[in-house]
C-alpha positions as CSV (number, residue, x, y, z in Angstrom):
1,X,16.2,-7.4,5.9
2,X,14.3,-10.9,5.6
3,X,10.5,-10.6,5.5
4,X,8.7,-11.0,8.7
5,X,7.2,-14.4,9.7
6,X,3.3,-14.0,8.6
7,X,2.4,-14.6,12.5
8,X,4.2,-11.6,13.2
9,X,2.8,-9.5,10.2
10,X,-0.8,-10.8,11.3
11,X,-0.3,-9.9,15.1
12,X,0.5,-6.2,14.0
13,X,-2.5,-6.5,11.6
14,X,-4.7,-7.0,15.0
15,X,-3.1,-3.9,16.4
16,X,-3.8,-1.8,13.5
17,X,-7.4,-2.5,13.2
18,X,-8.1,0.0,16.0
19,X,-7.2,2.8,13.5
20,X,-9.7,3.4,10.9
21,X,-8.9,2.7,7.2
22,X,-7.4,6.2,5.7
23,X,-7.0,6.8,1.7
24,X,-5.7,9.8,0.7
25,X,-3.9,11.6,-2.3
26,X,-0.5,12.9,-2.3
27,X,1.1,15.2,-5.2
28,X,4.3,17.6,-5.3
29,X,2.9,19.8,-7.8
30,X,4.6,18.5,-10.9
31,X,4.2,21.2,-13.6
32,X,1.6,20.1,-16.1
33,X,1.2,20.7,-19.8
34,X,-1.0,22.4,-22.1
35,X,-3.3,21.5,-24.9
36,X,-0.5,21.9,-27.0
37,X,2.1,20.3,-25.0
38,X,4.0,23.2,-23.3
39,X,4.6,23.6,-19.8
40,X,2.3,25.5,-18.0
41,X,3.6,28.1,-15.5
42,X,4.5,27.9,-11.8
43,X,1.9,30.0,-11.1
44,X,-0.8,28.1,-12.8
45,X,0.1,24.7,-11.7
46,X,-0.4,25.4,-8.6
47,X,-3.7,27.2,-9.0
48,X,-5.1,24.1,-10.5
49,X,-3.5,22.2,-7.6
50,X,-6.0,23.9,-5.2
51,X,-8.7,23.2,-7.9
52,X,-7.5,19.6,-7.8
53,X,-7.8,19.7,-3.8
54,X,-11.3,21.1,-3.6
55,X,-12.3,18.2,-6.2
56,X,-10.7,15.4,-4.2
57,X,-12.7,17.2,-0.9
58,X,-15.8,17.1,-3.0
59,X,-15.5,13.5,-4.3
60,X,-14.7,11.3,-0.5
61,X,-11.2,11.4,-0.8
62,X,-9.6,11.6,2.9
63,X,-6.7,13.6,3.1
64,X,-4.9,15.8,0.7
65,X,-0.8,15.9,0.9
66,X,1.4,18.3,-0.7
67,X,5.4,17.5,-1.3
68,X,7.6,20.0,-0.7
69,X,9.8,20.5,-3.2
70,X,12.2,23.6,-4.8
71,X,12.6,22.6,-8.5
72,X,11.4,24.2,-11.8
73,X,9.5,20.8,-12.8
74,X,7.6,20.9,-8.9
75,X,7.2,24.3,-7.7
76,X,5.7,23.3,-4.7
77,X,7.9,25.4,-2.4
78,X,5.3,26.7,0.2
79,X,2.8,23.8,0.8
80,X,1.1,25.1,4.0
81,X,0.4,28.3,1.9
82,X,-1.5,26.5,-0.9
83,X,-2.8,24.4,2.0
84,X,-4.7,27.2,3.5
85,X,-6.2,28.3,0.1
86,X,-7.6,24.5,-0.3
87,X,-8.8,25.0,3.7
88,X,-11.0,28.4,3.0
89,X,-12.8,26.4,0.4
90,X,-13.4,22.1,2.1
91,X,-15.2,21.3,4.5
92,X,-14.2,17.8,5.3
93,X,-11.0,16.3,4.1
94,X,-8.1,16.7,6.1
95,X,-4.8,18.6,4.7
96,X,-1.1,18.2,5.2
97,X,2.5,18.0,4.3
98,X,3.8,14.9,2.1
99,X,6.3,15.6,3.2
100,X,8.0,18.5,4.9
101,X,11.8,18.1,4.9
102,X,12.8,19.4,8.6
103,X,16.2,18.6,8.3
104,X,16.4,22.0,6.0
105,X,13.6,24.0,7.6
106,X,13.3,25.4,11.7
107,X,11.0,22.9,13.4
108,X,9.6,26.1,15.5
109,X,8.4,27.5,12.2
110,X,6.8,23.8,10.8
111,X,4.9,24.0,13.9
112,X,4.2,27.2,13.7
113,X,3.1,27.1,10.1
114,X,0.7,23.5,10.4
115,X,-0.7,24.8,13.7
116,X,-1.9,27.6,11.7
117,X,-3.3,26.0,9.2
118,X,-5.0,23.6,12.1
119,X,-6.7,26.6,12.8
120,X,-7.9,27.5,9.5
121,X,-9.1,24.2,8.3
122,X,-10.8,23.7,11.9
123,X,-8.5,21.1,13.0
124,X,-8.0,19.2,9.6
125,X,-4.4,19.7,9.6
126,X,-1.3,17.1,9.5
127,X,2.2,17.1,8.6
128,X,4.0,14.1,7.4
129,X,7.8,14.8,8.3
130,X,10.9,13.7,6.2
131,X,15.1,13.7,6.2
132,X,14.6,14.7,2.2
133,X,15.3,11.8,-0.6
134,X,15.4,15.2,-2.8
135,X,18.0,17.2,-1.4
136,X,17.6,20.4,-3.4
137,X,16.6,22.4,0.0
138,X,20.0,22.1,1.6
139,X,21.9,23.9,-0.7
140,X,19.1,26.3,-0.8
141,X,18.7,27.3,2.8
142,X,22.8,26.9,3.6
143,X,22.4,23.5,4.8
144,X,25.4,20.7,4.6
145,X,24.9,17.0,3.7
146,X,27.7,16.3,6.1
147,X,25.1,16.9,8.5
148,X,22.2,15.0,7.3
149,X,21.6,12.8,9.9
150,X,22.4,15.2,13.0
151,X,19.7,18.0,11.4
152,X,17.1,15.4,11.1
153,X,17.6,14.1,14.6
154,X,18.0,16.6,16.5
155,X,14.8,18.4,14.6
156,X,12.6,15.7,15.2
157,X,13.3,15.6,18.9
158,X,12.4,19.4,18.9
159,X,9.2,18.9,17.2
160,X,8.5,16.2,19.6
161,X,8.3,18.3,22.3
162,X,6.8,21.5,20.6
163,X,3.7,18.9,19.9
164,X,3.3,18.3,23.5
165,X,2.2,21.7,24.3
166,X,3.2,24.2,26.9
167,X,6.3,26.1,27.2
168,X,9.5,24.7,25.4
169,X,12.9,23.7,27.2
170,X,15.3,22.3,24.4
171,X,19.0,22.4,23.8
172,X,21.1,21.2,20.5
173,X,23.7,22.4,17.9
174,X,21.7,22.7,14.7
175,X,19.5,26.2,16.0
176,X,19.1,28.1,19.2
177,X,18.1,26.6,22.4
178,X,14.9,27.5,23.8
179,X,13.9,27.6,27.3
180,X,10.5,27.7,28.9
181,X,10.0,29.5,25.2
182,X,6.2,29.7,24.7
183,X,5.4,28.4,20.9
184,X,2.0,30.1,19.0
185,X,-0.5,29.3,18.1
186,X,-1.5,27.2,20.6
187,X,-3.6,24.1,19.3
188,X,-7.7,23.8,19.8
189,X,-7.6,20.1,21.0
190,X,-4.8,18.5,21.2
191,X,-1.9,18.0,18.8
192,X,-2.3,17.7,15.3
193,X,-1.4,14.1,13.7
194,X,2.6,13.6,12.7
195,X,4.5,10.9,10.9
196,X,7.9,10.7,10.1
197,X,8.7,9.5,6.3
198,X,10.6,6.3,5.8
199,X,12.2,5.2,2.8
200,X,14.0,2.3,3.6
201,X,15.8,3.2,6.7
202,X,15.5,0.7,10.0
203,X,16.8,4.0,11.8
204,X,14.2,6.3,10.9
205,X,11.2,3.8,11.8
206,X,12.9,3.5,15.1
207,X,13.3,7.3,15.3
208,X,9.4,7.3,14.6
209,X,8.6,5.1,17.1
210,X,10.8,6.9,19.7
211,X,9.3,10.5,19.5
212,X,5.9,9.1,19.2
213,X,5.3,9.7,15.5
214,X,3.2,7.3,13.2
215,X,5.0,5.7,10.4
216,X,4.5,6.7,6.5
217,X,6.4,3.9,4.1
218,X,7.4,5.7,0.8
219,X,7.7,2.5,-1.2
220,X,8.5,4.1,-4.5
221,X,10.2,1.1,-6.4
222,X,10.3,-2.7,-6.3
223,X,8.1,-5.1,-4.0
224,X,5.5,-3.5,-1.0
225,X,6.1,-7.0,0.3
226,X,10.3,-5.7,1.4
227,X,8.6,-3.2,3.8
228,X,6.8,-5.6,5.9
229,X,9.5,-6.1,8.5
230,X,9.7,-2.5,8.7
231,X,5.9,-2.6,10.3
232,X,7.1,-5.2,12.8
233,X,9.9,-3.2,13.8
234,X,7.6,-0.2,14.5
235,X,5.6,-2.4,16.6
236,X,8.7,-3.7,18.4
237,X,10.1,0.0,19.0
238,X,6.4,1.1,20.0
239,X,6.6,-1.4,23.0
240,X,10.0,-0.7,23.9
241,X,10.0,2.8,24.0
242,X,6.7,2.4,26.2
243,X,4.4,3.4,24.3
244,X,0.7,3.1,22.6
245,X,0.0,1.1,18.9
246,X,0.4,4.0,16.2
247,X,-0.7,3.6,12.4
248,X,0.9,2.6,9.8
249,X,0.7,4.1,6.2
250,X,1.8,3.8,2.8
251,X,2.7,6.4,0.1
252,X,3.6,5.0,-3.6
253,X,3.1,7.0,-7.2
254,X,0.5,6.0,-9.4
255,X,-2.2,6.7,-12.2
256,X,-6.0,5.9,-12.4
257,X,-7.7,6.2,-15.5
258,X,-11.3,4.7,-17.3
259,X,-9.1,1.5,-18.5
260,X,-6.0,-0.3,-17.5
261,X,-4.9,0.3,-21.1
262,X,-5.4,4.3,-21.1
263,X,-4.0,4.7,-17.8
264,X,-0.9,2.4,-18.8
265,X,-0.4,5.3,-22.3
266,X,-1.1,8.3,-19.6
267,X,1.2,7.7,-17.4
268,X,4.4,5.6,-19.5
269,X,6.1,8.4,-21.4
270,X,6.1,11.0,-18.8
271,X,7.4,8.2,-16.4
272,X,9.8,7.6,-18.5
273,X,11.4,11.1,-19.2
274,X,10.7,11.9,-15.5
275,X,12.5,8.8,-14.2
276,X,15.4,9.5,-17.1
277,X,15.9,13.0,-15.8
278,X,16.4,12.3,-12.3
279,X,18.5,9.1,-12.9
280,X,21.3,11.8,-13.4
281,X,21.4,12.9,-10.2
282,X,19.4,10.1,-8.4
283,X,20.7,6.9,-9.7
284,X,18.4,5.7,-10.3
285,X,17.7,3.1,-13.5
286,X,15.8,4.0,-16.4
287,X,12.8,2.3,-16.6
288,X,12.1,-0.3,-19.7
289,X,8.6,-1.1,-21.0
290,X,9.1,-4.7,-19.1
291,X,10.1,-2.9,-15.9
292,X,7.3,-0.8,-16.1
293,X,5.1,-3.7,-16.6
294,X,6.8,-5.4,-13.5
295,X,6.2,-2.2,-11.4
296,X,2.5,-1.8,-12.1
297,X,2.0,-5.7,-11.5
298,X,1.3,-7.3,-7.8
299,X,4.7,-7.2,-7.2
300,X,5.5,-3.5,-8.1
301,X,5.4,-0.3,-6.3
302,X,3.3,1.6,-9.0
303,X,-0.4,1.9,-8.6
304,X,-1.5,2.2,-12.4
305,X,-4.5,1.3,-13.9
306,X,-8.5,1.1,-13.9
307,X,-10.1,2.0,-10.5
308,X,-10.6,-2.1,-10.0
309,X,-7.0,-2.8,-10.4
310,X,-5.6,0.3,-8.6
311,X,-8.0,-0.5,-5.4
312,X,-7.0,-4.7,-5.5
313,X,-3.9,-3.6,-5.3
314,X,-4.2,-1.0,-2.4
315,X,-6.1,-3.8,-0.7
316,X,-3.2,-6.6,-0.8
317,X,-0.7,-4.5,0.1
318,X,-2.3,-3.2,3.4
319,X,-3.2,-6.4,4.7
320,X,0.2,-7.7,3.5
321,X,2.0,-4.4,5.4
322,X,-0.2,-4.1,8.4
323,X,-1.3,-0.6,7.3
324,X,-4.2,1.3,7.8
325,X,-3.5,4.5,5.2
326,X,-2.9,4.5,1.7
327,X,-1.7,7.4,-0.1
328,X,-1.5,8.1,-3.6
329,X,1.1,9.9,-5.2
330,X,-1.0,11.4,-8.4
331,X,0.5,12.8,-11.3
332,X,4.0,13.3,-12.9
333,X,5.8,15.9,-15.1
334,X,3.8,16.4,-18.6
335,X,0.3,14.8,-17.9
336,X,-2.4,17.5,-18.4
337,X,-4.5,19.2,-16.0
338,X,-7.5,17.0,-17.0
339,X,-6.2,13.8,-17.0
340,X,-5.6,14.6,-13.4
341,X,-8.6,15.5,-12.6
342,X,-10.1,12.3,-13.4
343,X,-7.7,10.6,-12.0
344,X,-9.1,12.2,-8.3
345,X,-12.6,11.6,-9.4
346,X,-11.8,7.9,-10.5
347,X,-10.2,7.3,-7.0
348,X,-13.0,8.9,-4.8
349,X,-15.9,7.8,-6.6
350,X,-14.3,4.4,-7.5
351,X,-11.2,3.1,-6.0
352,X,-12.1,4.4,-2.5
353,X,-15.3,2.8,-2.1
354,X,-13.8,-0.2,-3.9
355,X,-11.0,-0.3,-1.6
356,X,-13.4,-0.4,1.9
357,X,-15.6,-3.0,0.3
358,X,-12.4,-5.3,0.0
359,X,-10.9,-4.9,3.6
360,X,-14.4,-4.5,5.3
């Protein structure tokens, strides 16, 4: 796709400054290592992923989003559940899914599952929904590829209409069909927020728009800038399908640390093996140091660096992408517990504030 003509970019800009500026932090619970170097276990990383929740609660950061994935290098299998433990213990930020993939899971039980924890958290909860880039959950639940688009379609439309509320008459091929099936726990006020998760399909942000979900942009590699036309198709679908301006948001990995130059040794190596790992079954390229270097620049997808370079960056690329959210995808496989750490407190005590004087 060719990039949007900047008056078209700048009219969806002046729709999506009704929705107030949203920046958040997004991990899968990559498994961390030890003093020493060694892996630490399941069960550990993901206790010091609740610790790292409460601190990014504690520090201003927004939301707090948890990847679901079914690996032994990210464990994260049960987000809600580690969800609701960061719920019993914050107060403000809001929690949710980054993302769920319902094209392997029962969209009854999703909703079933983040209503819950809307209850918990006092209504704090979201779920960011997704067709899985990772497809480790189909084999795992008896799922076939061969039906990869059908399961995330006819999902979606389900979850649609169990976010309206009420009783539930619905008919497909991929589960059951319900009719007038009532659908607990009932929500407080209202459905919680939803987006869909796009990664480079026109489809999907037309699917978004449809079934009145707000649209996430995974830009994980290459130039933001690509994406743009994807924000003026949203708009487009939004009016054709009849309905109200929704926000816009961006997810992309990256690293903060004191310096560009300590954030830059951080994060390289485990990139690297991480990137070399998954190019096996992925595809994808294994990264150089001058394609690194190209990714963290203006023109790349990776947010790395000091708190002044990782919030420019966040800046341009909302206003270039007519977004109102910006989530970080924080660590990779191998960094330590610590480094993370101060990586959340760097981005809510820095970026963050950084980030609002820019766009204000």
């Amino acid at each position: 796709m060719t990039p949007a003509p900047s008056d078209a970019v700048g009219a969806f800009a002046g729709e999506a400054a009704q929705f107030p500026l949203v920046l958040g932090l997004d991990t899968f619970g990559d498994v961390t290592d030890d003093h020493d170097g060694r892996p630490l276990s399941h069960a550990q990383t993901i206790r010091n992923v609740v610790e790292e929740g409460v601190l990014a609660d504690q520090v201003g950061v927004d939301f707090f989003g948890l990847g679901e994935h079914h690996t032994d290098d990210m464990p994260m299998s049960a987000a809600d559940v580690v969800l609701g433990a960061i719920a019993a213990r914050t107060t403000r930020i809001r929690l949710g899914s980054a993302v769920t993939v319902l094209s392997s899971d029962d969209p009854v039980r999703v909703f079933q599952r983040y209503s819950t924890l809307n209850a918990v958290s006092g209504g704090r909860a979201e779920v960011i929904l997704g067709r899985g880039s990772s497809i480790d959950s189909f084999p795992l639940f008896g799922y076939d590829l061969a039906d990869y688009e059908d399961l995330f379609e006819e999902k979606t439309h389900l979850f649609a209409e169990l976010l309206k509320g009420g009783p539930v008459t619905w008919q497909g091929k991929t589960r059951a069909s319900l009719h007038d099936q009532d659908v607990v726990p009932h929500t407080e006020s209202g459905p919680f927020p939803a987006w869909i998760g796009v990664g480079g399909s026109p489809q999907s942000v037309i699917r978004a728009a449809q079934h009145g979900f707000s649209l996430m942009l995974a830009i994980i590699g290459g130039s933001p800038a690509r994406f743009a036309p994807f924000s003026q198709l949203f708009q487009q679908a939004l009016e054709r399908f009849g309905r109200g301006a929704l926000p816009v948001g961006v997810h992309s990995p990256g690293h903060v640390a004191v310096t560009d130059e300590k954030a830059r040794e951080e994060f390289w190596p485990h990139y690297l093996e991480v990137i070399r790992r998954v190019s096996k079954t992925r595809g994808f390229a294994v990264p150089t140091k001058e394609t690194f270097a190209h990714e963290i620049g203006p023109q790349g997808a990776l947010y790395v660096g000091s708190p002044e370079t990782v919030a420019k960056k966040i800046a341009a690329n909302l206003t270039a992408l007519g977004a109102t959210r910006f989530d970080l995808k924080y660590g990779i496989g191998g960094l330590a517990h610590e480094a993370l750490m101060t990586n959340i407190e760097l981005y809510g005590t820095q970026v963050i504030p950084r980030v609002r004087q820019l766009l204000a």
